[in-house]
matplotlib code that plots the C-alpha trace (Angstrom):
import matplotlib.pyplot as plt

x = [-10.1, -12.7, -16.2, -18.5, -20.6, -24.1, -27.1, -26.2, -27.4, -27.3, -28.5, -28.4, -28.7, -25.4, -26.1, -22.3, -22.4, -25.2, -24.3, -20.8, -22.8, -24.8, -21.6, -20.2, -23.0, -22.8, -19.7, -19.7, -20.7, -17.1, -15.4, -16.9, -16.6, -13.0, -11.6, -13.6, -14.2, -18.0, -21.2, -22.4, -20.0, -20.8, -20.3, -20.6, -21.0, -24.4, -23.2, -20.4, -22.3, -24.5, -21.9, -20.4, -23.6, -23.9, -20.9, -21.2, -19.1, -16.9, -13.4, -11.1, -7.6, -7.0, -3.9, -1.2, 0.6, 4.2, 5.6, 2.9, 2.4, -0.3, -2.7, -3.0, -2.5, -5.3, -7.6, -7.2, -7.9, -10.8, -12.1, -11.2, -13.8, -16.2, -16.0, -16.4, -19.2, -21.2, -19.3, -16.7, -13.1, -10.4, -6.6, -4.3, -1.4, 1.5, 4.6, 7.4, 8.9, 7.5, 10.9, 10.0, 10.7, 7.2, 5.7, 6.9, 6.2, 2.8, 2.2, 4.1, 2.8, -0.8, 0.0, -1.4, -1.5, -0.5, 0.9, 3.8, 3.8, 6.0, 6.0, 3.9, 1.4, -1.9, -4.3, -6.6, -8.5, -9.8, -12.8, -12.1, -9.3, -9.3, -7.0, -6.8, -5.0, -3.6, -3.4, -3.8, -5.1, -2.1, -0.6, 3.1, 1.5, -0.9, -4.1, -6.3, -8.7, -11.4, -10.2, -12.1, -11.6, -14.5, -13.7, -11.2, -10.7, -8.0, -7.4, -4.7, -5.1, -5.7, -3.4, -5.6, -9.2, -10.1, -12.5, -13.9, -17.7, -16.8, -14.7, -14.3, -11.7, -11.7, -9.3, -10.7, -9.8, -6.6, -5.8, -8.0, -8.3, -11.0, -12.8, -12.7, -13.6, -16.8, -17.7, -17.3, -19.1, -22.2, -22.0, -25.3, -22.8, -22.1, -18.7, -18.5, -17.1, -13.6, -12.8, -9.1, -10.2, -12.1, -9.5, -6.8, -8.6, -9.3, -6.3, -4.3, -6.8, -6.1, -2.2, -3.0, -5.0, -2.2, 0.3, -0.8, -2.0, 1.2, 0.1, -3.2, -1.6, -2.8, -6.4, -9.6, -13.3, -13.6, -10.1, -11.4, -14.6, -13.3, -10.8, -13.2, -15.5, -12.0, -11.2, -13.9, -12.1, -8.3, -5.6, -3.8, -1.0, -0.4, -1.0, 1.9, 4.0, 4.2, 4.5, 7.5, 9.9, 13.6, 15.1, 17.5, 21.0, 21.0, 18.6, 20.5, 23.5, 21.8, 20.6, 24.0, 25.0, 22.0, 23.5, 27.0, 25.5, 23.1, 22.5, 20.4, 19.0, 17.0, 14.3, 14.7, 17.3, 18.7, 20.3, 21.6, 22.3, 24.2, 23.2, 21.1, 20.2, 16.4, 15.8, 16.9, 14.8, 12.3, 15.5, 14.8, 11.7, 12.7, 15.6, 13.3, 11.3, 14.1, 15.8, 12.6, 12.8, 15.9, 15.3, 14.2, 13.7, 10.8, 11.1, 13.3, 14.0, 16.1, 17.2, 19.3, 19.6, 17.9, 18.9, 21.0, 17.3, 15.9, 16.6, 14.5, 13.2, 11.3, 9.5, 8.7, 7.2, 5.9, 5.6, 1.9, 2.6, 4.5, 1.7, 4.1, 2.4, 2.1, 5.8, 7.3, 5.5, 6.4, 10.2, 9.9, 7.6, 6.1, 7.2, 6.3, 3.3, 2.2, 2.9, 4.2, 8.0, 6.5, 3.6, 2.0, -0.3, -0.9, 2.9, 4.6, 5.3, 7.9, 9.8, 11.1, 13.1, 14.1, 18.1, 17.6, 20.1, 22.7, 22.2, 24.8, 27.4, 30.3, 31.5, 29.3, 31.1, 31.4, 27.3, 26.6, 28.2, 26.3, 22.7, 23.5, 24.5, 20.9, 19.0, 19.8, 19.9, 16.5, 15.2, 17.9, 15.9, 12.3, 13.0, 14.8, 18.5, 22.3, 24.7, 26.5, 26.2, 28.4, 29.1, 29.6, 29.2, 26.6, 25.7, 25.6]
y = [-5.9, -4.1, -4.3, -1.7, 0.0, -1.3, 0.1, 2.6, 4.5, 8.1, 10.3, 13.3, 14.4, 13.5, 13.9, 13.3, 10.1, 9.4, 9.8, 8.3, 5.1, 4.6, 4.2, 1.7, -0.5, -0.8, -2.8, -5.0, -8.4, -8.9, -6.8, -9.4, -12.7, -11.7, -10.7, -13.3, -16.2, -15.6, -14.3, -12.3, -10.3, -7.4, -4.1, -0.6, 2.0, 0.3, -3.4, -2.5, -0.1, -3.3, -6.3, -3.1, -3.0, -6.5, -7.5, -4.5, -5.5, -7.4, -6.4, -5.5, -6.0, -3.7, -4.7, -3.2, -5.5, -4.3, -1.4, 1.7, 4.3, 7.2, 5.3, 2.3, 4.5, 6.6, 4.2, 2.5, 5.4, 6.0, 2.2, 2.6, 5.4, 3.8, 0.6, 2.8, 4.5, 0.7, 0.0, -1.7, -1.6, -2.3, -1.8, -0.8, -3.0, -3.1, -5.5, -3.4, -0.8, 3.4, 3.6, 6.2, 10.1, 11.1, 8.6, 8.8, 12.5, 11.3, 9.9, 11.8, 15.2, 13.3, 11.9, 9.2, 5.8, 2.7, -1.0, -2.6, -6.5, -8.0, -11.6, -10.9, -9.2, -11.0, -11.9, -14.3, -10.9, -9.9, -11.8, -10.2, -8.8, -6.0, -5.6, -2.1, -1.9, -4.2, -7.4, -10.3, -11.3, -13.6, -11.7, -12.4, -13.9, -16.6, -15.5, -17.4, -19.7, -18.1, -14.9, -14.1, -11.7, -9.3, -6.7, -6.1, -3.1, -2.3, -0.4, -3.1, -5.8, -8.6, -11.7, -14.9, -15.0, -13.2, -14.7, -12.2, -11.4, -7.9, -7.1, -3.5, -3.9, -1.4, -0.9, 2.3, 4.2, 5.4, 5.2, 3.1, 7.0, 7.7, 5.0, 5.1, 8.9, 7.8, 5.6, 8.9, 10.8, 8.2, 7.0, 7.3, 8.4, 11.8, 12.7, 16.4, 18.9, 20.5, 18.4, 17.0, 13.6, 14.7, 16.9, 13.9, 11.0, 14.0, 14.8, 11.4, 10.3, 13.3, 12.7, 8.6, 10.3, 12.7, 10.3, 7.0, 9.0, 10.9, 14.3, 13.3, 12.9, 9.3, 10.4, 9.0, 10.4, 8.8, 10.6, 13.8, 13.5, 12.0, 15.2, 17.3, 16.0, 15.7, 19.4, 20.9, 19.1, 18.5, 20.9, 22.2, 23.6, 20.3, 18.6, 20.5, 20.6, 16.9, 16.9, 19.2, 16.8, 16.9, 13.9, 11.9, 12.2, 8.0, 8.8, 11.4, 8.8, 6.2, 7.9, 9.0, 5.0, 4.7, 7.4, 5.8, 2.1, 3.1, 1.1, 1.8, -0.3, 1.7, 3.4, 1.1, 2.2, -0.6, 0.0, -2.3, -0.4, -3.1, -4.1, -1.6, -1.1, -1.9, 1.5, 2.6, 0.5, 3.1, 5.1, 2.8, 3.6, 7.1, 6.8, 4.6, 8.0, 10.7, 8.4, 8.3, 12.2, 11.7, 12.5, 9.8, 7.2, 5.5, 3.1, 2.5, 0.2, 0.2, -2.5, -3.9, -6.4, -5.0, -6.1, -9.1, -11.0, -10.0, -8.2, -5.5, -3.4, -1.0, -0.3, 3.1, 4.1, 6.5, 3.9, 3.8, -0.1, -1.6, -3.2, -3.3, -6.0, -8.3, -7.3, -7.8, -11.5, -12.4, -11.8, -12.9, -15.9, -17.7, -19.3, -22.7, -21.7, -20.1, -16.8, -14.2, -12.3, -9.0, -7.4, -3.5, -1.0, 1.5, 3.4, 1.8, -1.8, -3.7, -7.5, -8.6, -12.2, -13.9, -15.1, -17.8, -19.9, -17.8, -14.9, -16.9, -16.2, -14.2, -13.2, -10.1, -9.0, -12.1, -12.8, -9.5, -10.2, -13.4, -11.3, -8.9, -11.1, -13.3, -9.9, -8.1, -11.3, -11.8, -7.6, -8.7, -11.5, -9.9, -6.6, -8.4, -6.8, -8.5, -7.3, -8.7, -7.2, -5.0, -4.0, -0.7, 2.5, 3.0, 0.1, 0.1]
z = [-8.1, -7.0, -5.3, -6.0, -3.7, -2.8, -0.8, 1.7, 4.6, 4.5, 7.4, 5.4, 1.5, -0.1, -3.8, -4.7, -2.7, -4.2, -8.1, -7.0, -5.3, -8.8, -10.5, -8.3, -8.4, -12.9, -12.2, -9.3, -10.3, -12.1, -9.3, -6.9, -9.0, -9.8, -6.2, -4.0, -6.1, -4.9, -6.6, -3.3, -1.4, 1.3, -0.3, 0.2, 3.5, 4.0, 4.4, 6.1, 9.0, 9.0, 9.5, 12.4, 14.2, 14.1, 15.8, 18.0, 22.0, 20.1, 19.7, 16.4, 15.1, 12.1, 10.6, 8.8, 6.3, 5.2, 6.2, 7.1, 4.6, 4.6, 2.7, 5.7, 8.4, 7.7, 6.1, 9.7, 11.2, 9.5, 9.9, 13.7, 14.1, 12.3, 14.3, 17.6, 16.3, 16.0, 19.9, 18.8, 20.3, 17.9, 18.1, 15.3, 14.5, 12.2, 11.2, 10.0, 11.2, 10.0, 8.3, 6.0, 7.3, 6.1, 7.5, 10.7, 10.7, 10.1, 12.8, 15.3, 14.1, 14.2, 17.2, 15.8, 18.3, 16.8, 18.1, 16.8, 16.8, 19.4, 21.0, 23.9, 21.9, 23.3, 19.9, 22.2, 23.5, 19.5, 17.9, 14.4, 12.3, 9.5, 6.7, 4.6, 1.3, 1.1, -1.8, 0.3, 3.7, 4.2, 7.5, 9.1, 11.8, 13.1, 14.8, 16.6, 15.1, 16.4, 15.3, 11.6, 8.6, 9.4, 6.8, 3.8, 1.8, -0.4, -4.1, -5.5, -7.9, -5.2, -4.7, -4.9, -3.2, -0.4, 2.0, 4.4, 5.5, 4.0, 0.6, -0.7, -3.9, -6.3, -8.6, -9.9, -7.3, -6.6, -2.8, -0.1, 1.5, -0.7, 0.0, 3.7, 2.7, 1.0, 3.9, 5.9, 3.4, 3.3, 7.0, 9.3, 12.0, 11.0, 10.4, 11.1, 13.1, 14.0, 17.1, 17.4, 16.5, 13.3, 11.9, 12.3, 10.8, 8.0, 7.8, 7.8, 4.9, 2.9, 3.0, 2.7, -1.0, -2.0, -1.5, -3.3, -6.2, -6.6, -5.7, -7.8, -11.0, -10.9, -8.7, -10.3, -10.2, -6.1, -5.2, -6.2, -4.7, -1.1, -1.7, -1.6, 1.7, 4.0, 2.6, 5.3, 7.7, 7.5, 8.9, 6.3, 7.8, 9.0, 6.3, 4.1, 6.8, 6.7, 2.9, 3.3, 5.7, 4.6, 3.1, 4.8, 4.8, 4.1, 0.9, -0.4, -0.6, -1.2, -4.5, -5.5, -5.1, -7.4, -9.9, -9.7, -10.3, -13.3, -15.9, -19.4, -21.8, -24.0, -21.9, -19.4, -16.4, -13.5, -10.8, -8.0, -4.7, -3.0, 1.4, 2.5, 6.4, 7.3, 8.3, 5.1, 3.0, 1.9, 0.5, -3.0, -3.9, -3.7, -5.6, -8.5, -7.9, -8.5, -11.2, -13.3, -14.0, -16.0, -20.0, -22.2, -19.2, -19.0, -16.9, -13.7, -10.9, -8.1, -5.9, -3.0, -0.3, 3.0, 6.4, 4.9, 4.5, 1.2, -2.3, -1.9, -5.3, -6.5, -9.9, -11.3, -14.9, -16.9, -20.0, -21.3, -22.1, -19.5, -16.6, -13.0, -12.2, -14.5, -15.9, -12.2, -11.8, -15.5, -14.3, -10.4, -10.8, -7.3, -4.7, -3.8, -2.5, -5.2, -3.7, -6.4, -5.7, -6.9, -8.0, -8.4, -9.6, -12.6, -12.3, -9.7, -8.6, -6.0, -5.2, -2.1, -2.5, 0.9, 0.8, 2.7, 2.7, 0.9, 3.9, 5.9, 3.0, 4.8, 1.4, 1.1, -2.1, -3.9, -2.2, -4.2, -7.6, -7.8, -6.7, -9.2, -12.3, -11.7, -11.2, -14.0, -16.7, -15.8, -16.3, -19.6, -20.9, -19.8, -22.1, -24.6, -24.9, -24.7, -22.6, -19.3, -16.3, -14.3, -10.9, -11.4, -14.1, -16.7, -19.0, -22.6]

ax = plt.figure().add_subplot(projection="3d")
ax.plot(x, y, z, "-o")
ax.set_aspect("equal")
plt.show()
């Protein structure tokens, strides 16, 4: 799902962006075919600096699909300097709420500005809108027709074609960070210095790298390098201060719900969490995360109904075997529109299924049972094992 790197501008010697460059250029013709559905697509710091310049005086919306995490925060960042470097003024926007404590920390200790989407938001003032990892280009809401997809960049498997005068997927690198770091690294517009703005966009990257490759257990050649570039510049105090927030007094019992509800099949361990509060929706990944390190687990998900609108879940595995992504859409399926219920990467993946009509049950209990039940016969069927569900207690 990626596209390589092509030509590039460099306004000083950059012999790692340069060996790095030559690497993403053996593999681009699939990356491009595969993610676009086009032979030609605009890749690399060079094309992108160009399609920048060109549209210099206009004005961007980079957007942030699903809930902001470091990875999209500072990949925006990093796309929003870039853009003013070439005189264009953009905006950063997100959907969802920063629910997760780290990421708020983020950007608070960052000071980091960012819009949240509201009704009166005014889309008629933007000529172009961004999207950073992220696997599709669908967004929540409808811009204005004359509003295009100037630029796409993301690390994730991509949902269906993406049609935009630039496309960046590469699914050898493990965070969008690093790539934004590369553009940095190889931009004409020198990225250097210690002032405020520097060391935050440096610094937000960094995290967006450390986080998405699970303190760089899952990093590839491109993490390590953009690691090493944003190093001259980040604030590390910062930077492990926000690594070191507390965790939640709702996590905490949201994971010992988790414990309580356990059920494992093999290496395999579910766990249904029952209604959980939108502000406490990150709390399940985390507690797929903590549930993982239990001996002779391999694989673990975790899920609930969040804000009475969806079930809400989250994958995490250590198998060698077991592809998130396909395994979650093989179970989930699409939707009518051929949209897929779930997807993922390498080691972790997540689903989200709307109620609908079943929302308006006032029977949360008996509502829950029947969730439950259909949940776990499907993860039942997918790996193969007999056994009815239950709503509480450790499974068979």
């Amino acid at each position: 799902m990626k596209s390589k790197n092509g030509d590039k501008v460099m306004a000083k010697p950059m012999v790692k962006g340069a060996s790095l460059q030559a690497r993403h250029e053996e593999s681009s013709h699939e990356s491009d075919s595969t993610s676009t559905g086009r032979e030609e697509v605009p890749k690399g710091t060079a094309a992108l600096e160009a399609l920048l310049e060109s549209v210099s005086g206009s004005k961007l919306l980079i957007c942030i699909r699903g809930y902001p995490d470091p990875d999209n925060i500072g990949s925006s960042l990093a796309l929003q300097w870039l853009a003013r470097q070439c005189g264009i003024d953009s905006r950063i926007i997100h959907f969802e709420e920063i629910s997760h404590h780290e990421n708020r920390a983020l950007v608070k200790k960052l000071d980091i500005e960012l819009d949240e989407w509201h009704d009166g938001f005014d889309c008629s003032k933007f000529d172009y809108y961004a999207i950073t990892d992220s696997q599709t280009a669908e967004l929540p809401i409808k811009l204005p027709g004359s509003c295009q997809l100037l630029a796409f960049v993301d690390h994730h498997k991509p949902l269906g074609n993406i049609q935009g005068r630039f496309v960046d997927i590469r699914e050898n690198s493990g965070s969008t960070s690093a790539i934004f770091a590369e553009y940095l690294m190889e931009s004409s517009h020198r990225f250097e210095g210690s002032s405020p703005e520097i060391t935050k966009i440096a610094t937000a990257l960094m995290h967006g790298i450390r986080s998405d490759t699970d303190n760089f257990v899952n990093a590839t050649m491109i993490d390590y390098r953009a690691s090493e570039f944003l190093s001259n510049f980040v604030d590390k105090d910062l930077l492990a201060l926000i690594s070191r927030q507390s965790i939640p007094a709702k996590t905490m019992d949201l994971t010992q719900i988790a414990l309580q509800r356990k059920d494992i099949r093999g290496t395999f361990m579910f766990s249904g969490v029952g209604f959980v509060r939108d502000e406490d929706r990150d709390g399940i990944g985390q507690c797929a995360d903590y549930l993982l390190h239990r001996e002779g687990i391999e694989t673990v998900i975790v899920y609930g109904v969040v804000g009475n609108e969806y079930i809400d879940g989250s994958l995490r595995t250590k198998s060698h075997t077991l592809d998130p992504d396909k395994w979650l859409k093989d179970v989930f399926g699409q939707d009518k529109d051929g949209n897929y219920y779930g997807g993922g990467r390498k080691d972790k993946g997540g689903f989200q299924i709307p109620l609908g009509f079943f929302a308006s049950c006032s029977d949360k209990e008996l509502l829950w049972i029947l969730i439950k039940k259909t949940i776990d016969e499907l993860f039942y069927d997918k790996i193969g094992v007999e056994g009815k569900s239950s709503l509480d207690g450790e499974g068979a």
